[in-house]
C-alpha beads as a LAMMPS data file, in Angstrom:
LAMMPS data file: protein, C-alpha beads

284 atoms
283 bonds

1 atom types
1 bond types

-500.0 500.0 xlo xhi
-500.0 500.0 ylo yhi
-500.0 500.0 zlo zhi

Masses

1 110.0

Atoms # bond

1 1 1 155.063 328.833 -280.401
2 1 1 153.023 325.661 -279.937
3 1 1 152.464 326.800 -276.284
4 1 1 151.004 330.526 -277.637
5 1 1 149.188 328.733 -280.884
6 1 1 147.193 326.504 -277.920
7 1 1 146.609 329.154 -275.751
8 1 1 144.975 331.167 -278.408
9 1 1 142.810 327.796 -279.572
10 1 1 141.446 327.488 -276.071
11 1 1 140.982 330.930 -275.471
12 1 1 138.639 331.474 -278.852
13 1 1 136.821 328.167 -278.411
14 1 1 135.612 329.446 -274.733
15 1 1 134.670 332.671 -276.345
16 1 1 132.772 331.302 -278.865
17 1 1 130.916 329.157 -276.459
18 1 1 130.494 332.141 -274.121
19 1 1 128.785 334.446 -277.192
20 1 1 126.465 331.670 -278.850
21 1 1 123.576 332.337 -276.016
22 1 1 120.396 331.202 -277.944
23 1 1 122.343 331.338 -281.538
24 1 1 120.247 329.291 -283.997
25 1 1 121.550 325.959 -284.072
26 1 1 122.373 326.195 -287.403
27 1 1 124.312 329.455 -287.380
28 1 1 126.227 328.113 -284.222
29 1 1 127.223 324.889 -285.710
30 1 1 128.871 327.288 -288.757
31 1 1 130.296 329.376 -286.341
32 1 1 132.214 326.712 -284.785
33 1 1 133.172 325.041 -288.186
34 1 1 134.786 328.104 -289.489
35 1 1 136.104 330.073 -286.670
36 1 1 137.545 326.627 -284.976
37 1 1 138.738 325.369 -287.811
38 1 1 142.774 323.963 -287.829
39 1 1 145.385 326.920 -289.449
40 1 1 148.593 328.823 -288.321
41 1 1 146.579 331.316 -286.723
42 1 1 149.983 333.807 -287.746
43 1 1 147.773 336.667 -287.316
44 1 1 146.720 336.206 -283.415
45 1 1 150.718 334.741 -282.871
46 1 1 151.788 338.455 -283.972
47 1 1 149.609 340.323 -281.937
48 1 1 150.589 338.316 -278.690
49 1 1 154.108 338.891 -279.715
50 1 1 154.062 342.432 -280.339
51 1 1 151.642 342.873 -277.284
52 1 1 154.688 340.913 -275.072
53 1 1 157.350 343.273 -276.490
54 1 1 155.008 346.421 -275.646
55 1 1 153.963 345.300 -272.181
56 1 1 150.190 344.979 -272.965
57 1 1 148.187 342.563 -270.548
58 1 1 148.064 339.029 -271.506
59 1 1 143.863 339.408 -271.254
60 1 1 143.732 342.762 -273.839
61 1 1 146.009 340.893 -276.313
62 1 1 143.817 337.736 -276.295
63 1 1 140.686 339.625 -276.845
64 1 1 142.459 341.771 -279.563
65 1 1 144.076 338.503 -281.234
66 1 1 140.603 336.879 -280.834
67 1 1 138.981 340.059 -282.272
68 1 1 141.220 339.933 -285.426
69 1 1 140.749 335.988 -286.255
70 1 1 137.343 336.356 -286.596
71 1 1 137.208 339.671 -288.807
72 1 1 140.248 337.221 -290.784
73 1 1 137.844 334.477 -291.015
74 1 1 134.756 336.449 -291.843
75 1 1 136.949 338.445 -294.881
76 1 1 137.374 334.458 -296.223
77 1 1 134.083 333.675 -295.885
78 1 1 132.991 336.131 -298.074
79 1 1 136.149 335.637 -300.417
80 1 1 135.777 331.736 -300.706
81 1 1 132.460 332.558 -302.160
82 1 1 131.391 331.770 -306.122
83 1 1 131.245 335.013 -306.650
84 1 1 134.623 335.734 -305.466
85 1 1 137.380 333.620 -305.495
86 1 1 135.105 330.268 -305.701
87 1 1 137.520 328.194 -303.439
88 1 1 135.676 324.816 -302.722
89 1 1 138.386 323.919 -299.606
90 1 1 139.575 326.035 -296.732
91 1 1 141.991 324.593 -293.933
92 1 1 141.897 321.145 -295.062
93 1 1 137.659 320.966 -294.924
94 1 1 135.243 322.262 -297.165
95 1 1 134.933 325.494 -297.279
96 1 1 132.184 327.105 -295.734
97 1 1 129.467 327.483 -298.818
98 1 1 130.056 324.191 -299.772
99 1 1 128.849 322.824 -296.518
100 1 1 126.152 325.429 -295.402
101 1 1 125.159 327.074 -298.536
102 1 1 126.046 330.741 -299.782
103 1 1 122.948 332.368 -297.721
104 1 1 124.064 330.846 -293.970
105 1 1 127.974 331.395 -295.022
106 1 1 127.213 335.051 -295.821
107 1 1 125.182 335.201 -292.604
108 1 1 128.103 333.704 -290.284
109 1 1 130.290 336.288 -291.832
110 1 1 128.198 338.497 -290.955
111 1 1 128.029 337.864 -287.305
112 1 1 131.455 337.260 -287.331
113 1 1 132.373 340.907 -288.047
114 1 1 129.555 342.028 -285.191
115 1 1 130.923 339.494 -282.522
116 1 1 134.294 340.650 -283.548
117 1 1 133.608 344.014 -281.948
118 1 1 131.973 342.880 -278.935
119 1 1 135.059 340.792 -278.045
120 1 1 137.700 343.450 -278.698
121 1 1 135.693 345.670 -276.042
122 1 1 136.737 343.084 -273.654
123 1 1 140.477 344.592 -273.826
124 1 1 138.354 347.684 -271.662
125 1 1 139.087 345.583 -268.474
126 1 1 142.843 345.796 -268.853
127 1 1 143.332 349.141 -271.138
128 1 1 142.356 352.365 -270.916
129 1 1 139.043 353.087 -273.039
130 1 1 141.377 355.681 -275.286
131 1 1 143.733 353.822 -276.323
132 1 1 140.889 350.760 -276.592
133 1 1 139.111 352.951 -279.394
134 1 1 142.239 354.376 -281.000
135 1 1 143.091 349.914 -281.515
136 1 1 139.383 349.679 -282.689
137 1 1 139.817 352.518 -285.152
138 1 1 142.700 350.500 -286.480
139 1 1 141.355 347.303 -286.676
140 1 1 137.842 348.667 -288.239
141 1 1 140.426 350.966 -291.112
142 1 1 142.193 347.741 -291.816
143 1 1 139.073 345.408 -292.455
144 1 1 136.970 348.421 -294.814
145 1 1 137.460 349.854 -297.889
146 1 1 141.182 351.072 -297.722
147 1 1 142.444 347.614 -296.210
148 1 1 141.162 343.905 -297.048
149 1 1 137.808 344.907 -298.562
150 1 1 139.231 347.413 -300.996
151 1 1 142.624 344.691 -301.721
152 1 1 139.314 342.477 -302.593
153 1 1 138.358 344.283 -304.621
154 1 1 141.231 345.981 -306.525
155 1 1 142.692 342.116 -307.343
156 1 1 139.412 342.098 -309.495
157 1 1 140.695 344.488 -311.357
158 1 1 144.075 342.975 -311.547
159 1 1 144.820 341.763 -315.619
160 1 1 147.361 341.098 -318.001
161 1 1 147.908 345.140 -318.325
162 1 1 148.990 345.159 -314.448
163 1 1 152.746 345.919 -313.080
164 1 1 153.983 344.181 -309.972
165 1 1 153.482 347.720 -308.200
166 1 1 149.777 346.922 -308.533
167 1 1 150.123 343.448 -307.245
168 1 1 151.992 345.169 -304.130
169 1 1 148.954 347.437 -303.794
170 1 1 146.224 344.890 -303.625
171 1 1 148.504 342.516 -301.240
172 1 1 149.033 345.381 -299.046
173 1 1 145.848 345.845 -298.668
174 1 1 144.391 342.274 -298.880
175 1 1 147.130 340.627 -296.580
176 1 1 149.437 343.026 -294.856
177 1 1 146.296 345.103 -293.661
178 1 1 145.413 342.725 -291.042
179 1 1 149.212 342.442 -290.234
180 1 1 149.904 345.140 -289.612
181 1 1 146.553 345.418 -287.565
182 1 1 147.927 342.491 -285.527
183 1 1 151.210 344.446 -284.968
184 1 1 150.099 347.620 -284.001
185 1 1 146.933 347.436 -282.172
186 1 1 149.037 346.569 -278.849
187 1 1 151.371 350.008 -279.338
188 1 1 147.841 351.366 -279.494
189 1 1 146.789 349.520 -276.345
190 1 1 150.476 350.861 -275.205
191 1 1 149.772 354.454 -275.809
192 1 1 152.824 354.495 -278.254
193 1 1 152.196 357.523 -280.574
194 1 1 152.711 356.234 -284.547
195 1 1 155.614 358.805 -285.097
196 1 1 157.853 357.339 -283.017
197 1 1 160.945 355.860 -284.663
198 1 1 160.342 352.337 -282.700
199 1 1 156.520 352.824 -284.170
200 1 1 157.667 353.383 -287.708
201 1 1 160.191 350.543 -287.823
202 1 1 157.625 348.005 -286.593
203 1 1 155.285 349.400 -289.473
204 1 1 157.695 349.087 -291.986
205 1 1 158.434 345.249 -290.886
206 1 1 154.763 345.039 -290.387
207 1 1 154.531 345.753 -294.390
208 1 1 157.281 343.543 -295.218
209 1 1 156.250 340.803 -293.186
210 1 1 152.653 341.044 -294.929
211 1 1 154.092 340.754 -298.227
212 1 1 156.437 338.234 -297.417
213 1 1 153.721 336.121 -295.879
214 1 1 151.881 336.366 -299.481
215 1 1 155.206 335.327 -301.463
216 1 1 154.930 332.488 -299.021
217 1 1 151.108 331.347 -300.128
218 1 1 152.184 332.258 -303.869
219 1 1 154.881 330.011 -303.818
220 1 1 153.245 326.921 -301.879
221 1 1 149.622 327.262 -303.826
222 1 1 151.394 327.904 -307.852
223 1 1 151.441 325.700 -310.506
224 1 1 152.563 326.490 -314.128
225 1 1 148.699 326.574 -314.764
226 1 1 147.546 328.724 -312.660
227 1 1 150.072 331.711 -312.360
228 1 1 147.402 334.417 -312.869
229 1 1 147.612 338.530 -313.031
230 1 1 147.460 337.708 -308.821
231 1 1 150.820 335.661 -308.494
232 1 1 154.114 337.221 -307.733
233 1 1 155.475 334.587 -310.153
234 1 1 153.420 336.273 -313.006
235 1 1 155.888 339.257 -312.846
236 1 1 158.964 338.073 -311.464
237 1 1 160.770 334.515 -312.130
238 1 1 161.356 332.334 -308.815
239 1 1 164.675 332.949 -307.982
240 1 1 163.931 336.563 -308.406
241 1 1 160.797 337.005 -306.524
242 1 1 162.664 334.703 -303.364
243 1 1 165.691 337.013 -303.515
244 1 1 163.669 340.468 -303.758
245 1 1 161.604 339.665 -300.232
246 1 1 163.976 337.525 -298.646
247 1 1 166.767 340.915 -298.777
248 1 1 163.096 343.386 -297.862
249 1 1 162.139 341.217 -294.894
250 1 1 165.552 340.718 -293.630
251 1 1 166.266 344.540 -293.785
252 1 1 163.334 344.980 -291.534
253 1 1 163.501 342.522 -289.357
254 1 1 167.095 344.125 -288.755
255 1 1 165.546 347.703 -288.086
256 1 1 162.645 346.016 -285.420
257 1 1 165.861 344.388 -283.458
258 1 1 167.185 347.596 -283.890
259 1 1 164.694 349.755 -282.146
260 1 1 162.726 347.375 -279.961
261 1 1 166.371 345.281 -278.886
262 1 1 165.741 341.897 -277.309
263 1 1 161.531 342.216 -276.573
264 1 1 161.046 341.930 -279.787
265 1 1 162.539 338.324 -280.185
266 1 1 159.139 336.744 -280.835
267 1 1 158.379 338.937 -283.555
268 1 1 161.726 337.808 -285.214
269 1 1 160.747 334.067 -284.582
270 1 1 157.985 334.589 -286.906
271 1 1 160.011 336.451 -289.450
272 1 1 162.086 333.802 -289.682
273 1 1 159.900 331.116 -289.662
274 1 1 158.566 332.778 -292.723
275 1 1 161.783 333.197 -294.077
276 1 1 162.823 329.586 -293.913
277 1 1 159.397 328.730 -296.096
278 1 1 160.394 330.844 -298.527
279 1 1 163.732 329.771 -298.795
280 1 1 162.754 326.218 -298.893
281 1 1 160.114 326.845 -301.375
282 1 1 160.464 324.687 -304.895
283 1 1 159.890 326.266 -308.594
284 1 1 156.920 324.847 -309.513

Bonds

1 1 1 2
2 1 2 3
3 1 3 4
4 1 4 5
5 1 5 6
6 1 6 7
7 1 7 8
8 1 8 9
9 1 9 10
10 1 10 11
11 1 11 12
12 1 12 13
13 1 13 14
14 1 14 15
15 1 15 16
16 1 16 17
17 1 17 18
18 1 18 19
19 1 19 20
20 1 20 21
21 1 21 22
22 1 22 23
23 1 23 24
24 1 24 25
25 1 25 26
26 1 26 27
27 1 27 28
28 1 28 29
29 1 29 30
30 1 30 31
31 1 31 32
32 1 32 33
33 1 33 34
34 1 34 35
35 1 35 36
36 1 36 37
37 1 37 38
38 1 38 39
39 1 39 40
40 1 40 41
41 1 41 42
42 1 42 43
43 1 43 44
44 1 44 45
45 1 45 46
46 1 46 47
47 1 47 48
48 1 48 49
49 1 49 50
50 1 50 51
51 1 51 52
52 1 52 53
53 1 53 54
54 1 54 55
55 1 55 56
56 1 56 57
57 1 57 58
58 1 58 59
59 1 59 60
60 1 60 61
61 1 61 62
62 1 62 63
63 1 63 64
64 1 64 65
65 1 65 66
66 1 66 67
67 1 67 68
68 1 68 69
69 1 69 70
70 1 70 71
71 1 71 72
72 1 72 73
73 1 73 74
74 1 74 75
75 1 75 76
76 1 76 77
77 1 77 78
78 1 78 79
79 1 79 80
80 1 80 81
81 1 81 82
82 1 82 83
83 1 83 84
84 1 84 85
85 1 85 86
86 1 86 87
87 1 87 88
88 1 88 89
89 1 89 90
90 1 90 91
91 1 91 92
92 1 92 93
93 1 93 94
94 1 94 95
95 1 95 96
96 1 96 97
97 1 97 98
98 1 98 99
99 1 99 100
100 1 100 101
101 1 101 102
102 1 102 103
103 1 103 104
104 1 104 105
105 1 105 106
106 1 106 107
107 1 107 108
108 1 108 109
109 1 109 110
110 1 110 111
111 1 111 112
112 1 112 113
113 1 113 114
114 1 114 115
115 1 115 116
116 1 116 117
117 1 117 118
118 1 118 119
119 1 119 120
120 1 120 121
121 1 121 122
122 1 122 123
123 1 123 124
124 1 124 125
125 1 125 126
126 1 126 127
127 1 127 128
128 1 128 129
129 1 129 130
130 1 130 131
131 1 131 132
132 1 132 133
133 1 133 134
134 1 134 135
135 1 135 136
136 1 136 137
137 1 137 138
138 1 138 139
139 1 139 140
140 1 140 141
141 1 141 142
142 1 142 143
143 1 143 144
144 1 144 145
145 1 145 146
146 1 146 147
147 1 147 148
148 1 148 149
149 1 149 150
150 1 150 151
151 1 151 152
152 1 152 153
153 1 153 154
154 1 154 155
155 1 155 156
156 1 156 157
157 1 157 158
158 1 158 159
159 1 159 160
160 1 160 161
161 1 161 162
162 1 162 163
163 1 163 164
164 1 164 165
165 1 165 166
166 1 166 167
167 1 167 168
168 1 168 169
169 1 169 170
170 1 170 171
171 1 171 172
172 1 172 173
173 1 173 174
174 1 174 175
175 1 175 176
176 1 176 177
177 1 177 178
178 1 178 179
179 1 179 180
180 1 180 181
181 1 181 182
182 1 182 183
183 1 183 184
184 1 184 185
185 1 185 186
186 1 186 187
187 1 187 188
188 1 188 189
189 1 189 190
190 1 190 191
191 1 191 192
192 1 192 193
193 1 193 194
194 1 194 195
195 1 195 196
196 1 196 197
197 1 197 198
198 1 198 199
199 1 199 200
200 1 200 201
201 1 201 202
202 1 202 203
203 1 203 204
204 1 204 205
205 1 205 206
206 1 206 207
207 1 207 208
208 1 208 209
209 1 209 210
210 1 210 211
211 1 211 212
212 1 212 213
213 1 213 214
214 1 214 215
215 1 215 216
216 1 216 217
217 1 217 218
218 1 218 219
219 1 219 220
220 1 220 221
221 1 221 222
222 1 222 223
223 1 223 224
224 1 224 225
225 1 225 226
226 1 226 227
227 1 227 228
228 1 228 229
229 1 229 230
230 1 230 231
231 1 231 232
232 1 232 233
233 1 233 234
234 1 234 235
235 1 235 236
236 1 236 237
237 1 237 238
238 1 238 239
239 1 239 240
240 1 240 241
241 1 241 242
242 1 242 243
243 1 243 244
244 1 244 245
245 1 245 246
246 1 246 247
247 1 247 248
248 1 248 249
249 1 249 250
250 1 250 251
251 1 251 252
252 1 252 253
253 1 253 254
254 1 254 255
255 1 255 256
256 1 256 257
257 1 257 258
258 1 258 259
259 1 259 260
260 1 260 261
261 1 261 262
262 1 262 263
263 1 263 264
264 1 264 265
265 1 265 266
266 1 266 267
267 1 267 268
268 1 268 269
269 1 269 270
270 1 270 271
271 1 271 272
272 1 272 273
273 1 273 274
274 1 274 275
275 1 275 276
276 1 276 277
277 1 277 278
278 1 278 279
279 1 279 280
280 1 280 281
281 1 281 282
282 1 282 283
283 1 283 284
């Protein structure tokens, strides 16, 4: 995983260099701050690993995975924002308004979300320009107003009145949309029609793994004092809320091993990777 995770690093940070052309300086410089920054980079990991289980080139993944970190890191741009969430640190730095101000921050998401399209178009060299668009339909559903935009901005409306059922909604929006984006884009690269049972048990884990991934944050970012209307832990006690998507993501990851057999190993890595945070995760 270390070996994919640098491979990824290397291949956005020539990218990047390759698309700044006559960038303003400034812009550039918060380009590289943000998009380069240190993190898991879970999100690219998944779509190399479901593009290696679906047979998709090595160069259309990459360009996909890069596509999808920055449309990730553009959606926390805006989020990390005071009139948003109005985080002050992102990936062990300040986060991005802090350093450049809200105008340039909004700006370099922004471009982000352009140059995010330009680089997915560089899967065209390896995949046919169909099944290139179909991904791009994806990927462009999954960022708007049905995937992390609309999760944005339903967990405004998230209060003391909400069930758990909304909290699902507005994490399977806000997280598992790119996730499942990550996951699917290479059976889209593939050719692999949605209805197909191997298609429909990577979307269910593809759901589960989103939401799982979210129990994960909830658990490592809670404290007593801040277990809001947007915290598992609002609705469900610890022990619970590990229990409920521990059994959900272990079901799935079953049914993917099930249908996909052993290419679909590094996908389970992940899942269980994921797993063993949440297992070793601490009440707060």
């Amino acid at each position: 995983m270390a070996l994919v995770k640098g491979e990824f690093e290397e291949a956005l940070r020539l990218r990047l260099k390759k698309s700044m052309g006559d960038a303003p300086s400034e812009l550039a410089e918060a380009l590289r701050y943000n998009l380069l920054a240190p993190g898991t980079h879970v999100r690219p990991r998944l779509m190399l690993a479901s593009a290696e289980m679906v047979s998709v080139p090595r160069e259309a993944a990459l360009a996909a995975a890069m596509s999808l970190e920055m449309i990730h890191c553009a959606t926390l741009l805006h989020d990390d924002l005071p009139s948003l969430s109005n985080v002050n640190q992102r990936r062990g730095q300040p986060a991005s308004h802090k350093k450049f101000g809200e105008g340039l921050t909004i700006l370099t998401a922004d471009a982000l979300f352009a140059l995010a399209t330009e680089v997915f178009l560089d899967a065209l060299e390896k995949v046919e320009p169909e099944h290139v668009a179909r991904g791009l339909r994806r990927l462009s559903r999954c960022a708007g107003a049905t995937g992390i935009s609309g999760g944005l901005a339903e967990r405004r409306e998230l209060s003391e009145q909400s069930s758990l059922d909304d909290l699902k909604r507005v994490n399977a929006r806000r997280v598992a949309s790119l996730i499942s984006a990550a996951l699917q884009i290479p059976k889209d690269f593939a050719g692999i029609e949605d209805d197909s049972s191997q298609a429909l048990a990577l979307d269910i884990f593809a759901q589960q793994l989103g939401l799982a991934f979210q129990t994960m944050e909830d658990f490592k970012n809670a404290t007593q004092e801040d277990i809001s209307p947007g915290h598992i832990l609002y609705y469900l006690p610890h022990k619970e809320a590990k229990a409920m998507t521990l059994q959900r993501l272990n079901s799935a990851t079953l049914s993917l091993s099930s249908a996909w057999g052993p290419p679909s190993q590094g996908l389970v890595q992940i899942a269980e990777e994921i797993s063993r945070d949440i297992q070793a995760a601490q009440e707060s």
